[in-house]
MDAnalysis code that builds the backbone (N, CA, C; Angstrom):
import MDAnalysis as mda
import numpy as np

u = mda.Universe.empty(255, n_residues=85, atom_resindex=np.repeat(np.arange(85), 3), trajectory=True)
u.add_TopologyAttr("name", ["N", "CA", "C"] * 85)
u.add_TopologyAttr("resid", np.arange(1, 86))
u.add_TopologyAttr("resname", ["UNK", "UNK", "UNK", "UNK", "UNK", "UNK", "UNK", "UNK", "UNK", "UNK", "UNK", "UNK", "UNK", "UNK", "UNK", "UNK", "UNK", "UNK", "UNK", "UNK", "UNK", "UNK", "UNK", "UNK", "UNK", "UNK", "UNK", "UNK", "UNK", "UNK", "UNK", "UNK", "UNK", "UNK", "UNK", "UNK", "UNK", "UNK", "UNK", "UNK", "UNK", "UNK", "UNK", "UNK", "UNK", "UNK", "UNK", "UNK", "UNK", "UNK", "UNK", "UNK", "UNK", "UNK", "UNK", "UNK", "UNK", "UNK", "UNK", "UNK", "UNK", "UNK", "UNK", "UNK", "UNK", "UNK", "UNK", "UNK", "UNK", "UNK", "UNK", "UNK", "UNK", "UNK", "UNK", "UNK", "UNK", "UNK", "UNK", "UNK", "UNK", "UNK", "UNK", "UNK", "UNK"])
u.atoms.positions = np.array([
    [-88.086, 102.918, 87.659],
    [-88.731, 101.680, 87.296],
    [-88.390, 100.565, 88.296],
    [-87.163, 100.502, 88.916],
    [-86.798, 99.487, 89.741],
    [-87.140, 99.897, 91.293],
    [-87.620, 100.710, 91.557],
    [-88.786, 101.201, 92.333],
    [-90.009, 100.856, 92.633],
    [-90.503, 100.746, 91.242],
    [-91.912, 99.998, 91.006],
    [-92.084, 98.776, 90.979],
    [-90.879, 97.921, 90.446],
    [-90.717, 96.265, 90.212],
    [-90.628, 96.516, 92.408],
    [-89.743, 96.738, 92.747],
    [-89.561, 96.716, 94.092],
    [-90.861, 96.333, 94.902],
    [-91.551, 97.710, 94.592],
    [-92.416, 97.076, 95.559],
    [-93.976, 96.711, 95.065],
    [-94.037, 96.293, 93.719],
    [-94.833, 95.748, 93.426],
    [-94.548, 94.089, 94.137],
    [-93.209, 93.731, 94.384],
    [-92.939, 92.469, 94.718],
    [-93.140, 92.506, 96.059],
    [-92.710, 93.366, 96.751],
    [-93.396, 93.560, 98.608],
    [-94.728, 93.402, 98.281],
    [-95.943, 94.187, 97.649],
    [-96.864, 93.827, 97.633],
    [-97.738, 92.546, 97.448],
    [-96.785, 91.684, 96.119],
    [-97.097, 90.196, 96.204],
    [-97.090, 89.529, 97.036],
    [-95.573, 89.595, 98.064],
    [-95.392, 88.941, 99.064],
    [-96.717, 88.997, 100.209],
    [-96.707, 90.879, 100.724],
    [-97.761, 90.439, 101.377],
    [-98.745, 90.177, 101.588],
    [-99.637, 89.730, 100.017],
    [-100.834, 89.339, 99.717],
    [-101.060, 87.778, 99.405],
    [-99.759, 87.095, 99.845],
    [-99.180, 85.892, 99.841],
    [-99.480, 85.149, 100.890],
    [-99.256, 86.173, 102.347],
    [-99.477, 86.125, 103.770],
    [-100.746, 86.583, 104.328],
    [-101.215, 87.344, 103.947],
    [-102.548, 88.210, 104.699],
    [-103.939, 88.978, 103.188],
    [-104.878, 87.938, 103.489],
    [-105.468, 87.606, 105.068],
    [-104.916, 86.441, 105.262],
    [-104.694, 85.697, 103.966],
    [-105.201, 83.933, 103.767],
    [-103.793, 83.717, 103.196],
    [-102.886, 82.701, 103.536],
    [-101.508, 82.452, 103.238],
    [-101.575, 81.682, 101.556],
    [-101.676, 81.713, 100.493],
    [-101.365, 81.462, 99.407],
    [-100.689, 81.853, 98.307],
    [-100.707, 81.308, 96.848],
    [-99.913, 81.844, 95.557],
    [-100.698, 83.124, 95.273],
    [-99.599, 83.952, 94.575],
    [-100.298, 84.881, 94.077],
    [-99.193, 85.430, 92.389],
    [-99.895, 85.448, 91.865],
    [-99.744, 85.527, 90.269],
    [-99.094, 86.976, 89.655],
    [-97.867, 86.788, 88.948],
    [-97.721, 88.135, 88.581],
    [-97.633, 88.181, 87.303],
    [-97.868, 89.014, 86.686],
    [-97.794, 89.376, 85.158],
    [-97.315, 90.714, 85.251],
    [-96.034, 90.039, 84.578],
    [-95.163, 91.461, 83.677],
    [-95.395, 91.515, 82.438],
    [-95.793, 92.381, 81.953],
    [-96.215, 92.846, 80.308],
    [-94.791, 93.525, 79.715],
    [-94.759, 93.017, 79.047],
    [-93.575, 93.128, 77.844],
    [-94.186, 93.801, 76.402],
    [-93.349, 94.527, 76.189],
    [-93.399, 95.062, 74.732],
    [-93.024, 94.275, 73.813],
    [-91.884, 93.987, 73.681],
    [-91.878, 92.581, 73.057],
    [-91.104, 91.277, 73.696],
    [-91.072, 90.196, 73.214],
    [-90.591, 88.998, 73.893],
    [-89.148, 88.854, 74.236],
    [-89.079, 88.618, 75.425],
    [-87.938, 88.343, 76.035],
    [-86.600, 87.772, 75.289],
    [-85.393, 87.965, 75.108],
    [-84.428, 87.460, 74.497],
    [-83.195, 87.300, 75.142],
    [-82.672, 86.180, 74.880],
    [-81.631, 86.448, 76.173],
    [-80.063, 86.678, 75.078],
    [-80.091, 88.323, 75.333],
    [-79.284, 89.035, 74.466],
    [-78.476, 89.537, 76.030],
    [-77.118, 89.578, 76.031],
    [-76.175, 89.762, 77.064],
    [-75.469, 91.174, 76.246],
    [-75.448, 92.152, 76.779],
    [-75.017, 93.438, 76.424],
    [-74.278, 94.107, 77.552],
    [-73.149, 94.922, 77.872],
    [-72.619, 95.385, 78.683],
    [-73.281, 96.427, 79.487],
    [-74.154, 97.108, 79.126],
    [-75.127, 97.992, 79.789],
    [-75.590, 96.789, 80.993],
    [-76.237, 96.125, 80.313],
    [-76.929, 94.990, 81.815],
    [-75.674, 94.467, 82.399],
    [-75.058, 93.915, 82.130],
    [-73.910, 93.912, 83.144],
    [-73.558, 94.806, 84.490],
    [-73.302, 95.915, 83.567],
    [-72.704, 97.122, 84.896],
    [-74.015, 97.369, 85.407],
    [-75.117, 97.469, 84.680],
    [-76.991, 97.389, 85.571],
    [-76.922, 96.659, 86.578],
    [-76.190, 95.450, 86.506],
    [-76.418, 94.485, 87.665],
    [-75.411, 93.996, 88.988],
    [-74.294, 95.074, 88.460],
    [-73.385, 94.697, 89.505],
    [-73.464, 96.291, 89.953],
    [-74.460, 96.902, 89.700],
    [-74.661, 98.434, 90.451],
    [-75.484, 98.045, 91.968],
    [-76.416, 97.256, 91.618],
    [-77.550, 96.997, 92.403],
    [-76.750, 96.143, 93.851],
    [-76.871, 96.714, 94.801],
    [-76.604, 95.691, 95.974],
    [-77.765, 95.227, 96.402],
    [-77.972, 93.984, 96.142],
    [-78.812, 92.881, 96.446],
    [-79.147, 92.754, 98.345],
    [-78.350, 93.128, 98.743],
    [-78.622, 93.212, 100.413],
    [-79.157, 93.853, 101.163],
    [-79.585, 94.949, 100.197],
    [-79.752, 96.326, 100.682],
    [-81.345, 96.621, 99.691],
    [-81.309, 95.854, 99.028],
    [-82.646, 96.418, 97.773],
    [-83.640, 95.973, 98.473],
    [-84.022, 95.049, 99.246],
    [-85.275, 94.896, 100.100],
    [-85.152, 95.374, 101.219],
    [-84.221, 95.943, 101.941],
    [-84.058, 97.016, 103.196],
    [-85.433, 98.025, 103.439],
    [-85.791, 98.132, 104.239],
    [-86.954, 99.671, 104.809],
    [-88.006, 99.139, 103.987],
    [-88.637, 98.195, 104.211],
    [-89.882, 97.694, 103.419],
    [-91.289, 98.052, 104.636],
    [-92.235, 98.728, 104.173],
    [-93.502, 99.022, 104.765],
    [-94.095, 97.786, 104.770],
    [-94.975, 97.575, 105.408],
    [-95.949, 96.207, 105.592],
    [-97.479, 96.184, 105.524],
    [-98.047, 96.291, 104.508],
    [-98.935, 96.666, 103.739],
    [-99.141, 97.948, 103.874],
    [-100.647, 98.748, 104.210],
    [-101.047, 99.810, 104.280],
    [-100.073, 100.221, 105.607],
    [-100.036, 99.614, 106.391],
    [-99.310, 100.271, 107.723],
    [-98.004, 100.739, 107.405],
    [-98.052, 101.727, 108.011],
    [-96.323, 102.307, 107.849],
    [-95.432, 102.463, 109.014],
    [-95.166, 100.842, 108.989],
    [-94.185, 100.389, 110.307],
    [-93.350, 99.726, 109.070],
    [-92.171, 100.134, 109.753],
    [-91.206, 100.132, 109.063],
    [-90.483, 98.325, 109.481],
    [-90.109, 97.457, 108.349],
    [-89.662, 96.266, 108.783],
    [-88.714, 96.357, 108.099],
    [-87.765, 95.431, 108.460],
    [-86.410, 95.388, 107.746],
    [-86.193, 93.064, 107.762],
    [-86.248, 93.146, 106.323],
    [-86.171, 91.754, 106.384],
    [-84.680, 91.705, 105.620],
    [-84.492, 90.128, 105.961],
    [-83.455, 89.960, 105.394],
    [-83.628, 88.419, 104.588],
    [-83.412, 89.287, 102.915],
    [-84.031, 88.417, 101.831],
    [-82.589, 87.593, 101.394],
    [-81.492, 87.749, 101.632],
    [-80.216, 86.914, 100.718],
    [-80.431, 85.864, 101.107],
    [-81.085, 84.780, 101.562],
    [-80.884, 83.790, 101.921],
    [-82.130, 83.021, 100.714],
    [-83.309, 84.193, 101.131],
    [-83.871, 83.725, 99.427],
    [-83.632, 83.723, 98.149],
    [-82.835, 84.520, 97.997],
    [-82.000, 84.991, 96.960],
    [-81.631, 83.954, 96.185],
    [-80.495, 83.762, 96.734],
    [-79.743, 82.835, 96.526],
    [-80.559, 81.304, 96.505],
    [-81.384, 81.165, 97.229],
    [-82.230, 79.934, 97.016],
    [-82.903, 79.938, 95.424],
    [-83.407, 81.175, 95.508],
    [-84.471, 81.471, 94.040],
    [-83.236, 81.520, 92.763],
    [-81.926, 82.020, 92.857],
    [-80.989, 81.810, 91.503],
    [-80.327, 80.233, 91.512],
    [-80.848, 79.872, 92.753],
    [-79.983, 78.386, 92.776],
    [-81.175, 77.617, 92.255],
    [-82.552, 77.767, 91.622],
    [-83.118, 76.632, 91.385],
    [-83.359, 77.331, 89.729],
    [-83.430, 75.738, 88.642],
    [-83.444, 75.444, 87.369],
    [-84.859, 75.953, 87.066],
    [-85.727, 76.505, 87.240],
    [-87.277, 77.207, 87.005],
    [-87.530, 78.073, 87.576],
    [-88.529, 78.928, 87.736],
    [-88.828, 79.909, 88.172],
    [-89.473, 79.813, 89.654],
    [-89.673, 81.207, 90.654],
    [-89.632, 80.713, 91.654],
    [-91.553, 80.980, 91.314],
])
């Protein structure tokens, strides 16, 4: 599943950039509504994930040239602001 969130979000991005540089809208469908319930499973879920490395070897749209960006700098911009990015 975190496969699919992955690069459904490469795909946003580069439909963000090309053809025409603008917003582009995502909808995640939920089964039911979000709760902000803190459980130890998500915990160790989230300190499994290295964040430095999860956008590593990203394709660039249909082409399969391989780019390697480096997202921590957004990262950290997008958890440092009070709303969504």
């Amino acid at each position: 599943m975190l496969s699919y969130l992955r690069q459904t979000i490469i795909t946003a991005w580069d439909h963000t950039l090309v053809p025409y540089r603008g917003f582009v809208h995502l909808n995640c469908p939920f089964r039911e509504p979000l709760a902000p319930i803190v459980t130890p499973e998500i915990n160790t879920l989230s300190s499994t994930i290295n964040f430095d490395i999860f956008f590593t070897n990203i394709y660039q749209g249909d082409k399969k040239i391989l780019v390697k960006y480096d997202l921590s700098n957004y990262l950290e911009y997008w958890l440092s602001q009070s709303k969504g990015i």
